[in-house]
C-alpha positions in Angstrom: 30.0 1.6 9.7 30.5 5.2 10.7 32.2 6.2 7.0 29.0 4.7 5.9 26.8 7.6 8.3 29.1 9.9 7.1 27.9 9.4 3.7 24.4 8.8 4.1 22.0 11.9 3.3 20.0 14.0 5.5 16.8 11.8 4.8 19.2 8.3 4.8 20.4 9.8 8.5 17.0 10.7 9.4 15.3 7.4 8.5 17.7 5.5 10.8 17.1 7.3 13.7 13.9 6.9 12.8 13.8 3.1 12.8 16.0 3.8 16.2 13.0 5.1 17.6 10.7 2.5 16.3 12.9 -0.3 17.6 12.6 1.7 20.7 8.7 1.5 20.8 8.6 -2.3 19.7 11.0 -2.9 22.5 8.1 -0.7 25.2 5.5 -2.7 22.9 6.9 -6.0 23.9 7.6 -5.6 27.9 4.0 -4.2 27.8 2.9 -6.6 26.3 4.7 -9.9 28.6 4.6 -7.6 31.8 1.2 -6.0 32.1 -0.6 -8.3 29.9 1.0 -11.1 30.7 1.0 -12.3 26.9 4.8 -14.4 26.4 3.6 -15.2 22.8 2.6 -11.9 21.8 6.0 -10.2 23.0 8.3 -12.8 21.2 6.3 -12.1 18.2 6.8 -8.6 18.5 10.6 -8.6 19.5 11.1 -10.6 16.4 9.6 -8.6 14.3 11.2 -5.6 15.5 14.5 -7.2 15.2 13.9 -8.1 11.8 13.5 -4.4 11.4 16.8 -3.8 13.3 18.6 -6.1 11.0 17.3 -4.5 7.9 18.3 -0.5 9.2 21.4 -2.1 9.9 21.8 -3.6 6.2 20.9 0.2 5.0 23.4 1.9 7.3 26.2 -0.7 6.1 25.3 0.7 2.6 22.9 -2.5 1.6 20.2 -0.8 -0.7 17.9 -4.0 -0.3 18.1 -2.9 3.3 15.7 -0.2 3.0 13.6 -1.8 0.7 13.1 -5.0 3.1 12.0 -2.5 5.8 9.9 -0.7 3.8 8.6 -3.9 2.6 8.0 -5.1 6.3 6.5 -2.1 7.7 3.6 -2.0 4.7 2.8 -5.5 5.6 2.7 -4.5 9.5 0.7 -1.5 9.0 -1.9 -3.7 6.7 -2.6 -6.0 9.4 -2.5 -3.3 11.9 -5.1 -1.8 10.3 -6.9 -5.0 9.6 -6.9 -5.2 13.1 -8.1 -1.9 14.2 -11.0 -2.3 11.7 -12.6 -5.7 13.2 -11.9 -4.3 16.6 -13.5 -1.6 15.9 -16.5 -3.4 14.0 -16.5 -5.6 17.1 -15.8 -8.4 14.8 -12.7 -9.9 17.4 -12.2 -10.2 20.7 -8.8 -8.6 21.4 -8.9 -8.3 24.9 -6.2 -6.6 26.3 -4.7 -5.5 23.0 -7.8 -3.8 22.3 -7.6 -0.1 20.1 -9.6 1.6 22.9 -7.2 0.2 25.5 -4.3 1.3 23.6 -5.0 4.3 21.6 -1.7 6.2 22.3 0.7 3.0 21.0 -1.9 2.6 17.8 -1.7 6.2 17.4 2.3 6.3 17.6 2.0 3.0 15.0 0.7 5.2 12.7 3.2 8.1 13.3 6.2 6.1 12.8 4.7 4.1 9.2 4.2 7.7 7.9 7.8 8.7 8.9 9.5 5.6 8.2 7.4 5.6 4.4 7.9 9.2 3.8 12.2 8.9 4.3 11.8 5.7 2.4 9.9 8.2 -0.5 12.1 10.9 -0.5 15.5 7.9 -0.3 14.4 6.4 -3.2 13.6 9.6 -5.5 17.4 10.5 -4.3 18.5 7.2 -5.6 16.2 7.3 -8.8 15.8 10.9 -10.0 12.6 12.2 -11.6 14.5 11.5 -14.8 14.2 7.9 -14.4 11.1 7.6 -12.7 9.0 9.3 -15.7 10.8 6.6 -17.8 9.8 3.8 -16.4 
């Protein structure tokens, strides 16, 4: 795995660390959310999805191209329903209770961080892979 680091570009290097960092925060999002809200459901959802995204970084950093494009694939789904979700709670269209947007601004906020970073390094990874050349072609 480490010759495979050694390869990877600045961007490739910078988009696992940070999909490190996400897996950090779904890890914080998940004790928060079987801890403090006391929602066992909720945190097994979350820790599998988060290690779904674990197990697609690790595809990428073994040199697995569908790797990066599962993840990619998985955080635009997330961030749909994530904003799905902050639009009815905001309509007052759900009760979310304790998951609530105005509860939680600082993890929705860091949500949104993370799907720009994690789509922008999956931008710039694929333009490395397919050059502008190819791009206008197709």
């Amino acid at each position: 795995m480490t010759e495979h680091w050694q390869e990877l570009s600045t961007a490739g290097k910078a988009f696992v660390l940070t999909m490190g960092a996400r897996l950090v925060f779904g890890l914080y999002l998940a004790l928060n959310d079987h801890f403090n809200y006391r929602d066992t459901g909720s945190a097994v959802t979350v820790l599998g999805i988060y290690a779904l995204l674990a197990v697609f970084t690790a595809m990428f950093l073994c040199g697995r191209r569908p790797g990066l494009y599962l993840a990619l694939g998985l955080s635009a789904v997330l961030i749909l329903a994530h904003t799905a979700f902050t639009v009815m709670d905001l309509a007052n269209l759900t009760d979310s209770g304790p998951h609530s947007v105005y509860n939680n601004p600082w993890p929705t906020a860091l949500r949104y961080l993370f799907f720009l970073a994690t789509f922008g390094l999956g931008a710039r990874l694929w333009f490395e892979r397919h050059g502008p050349e190819e791009v206008r072609q197709s």
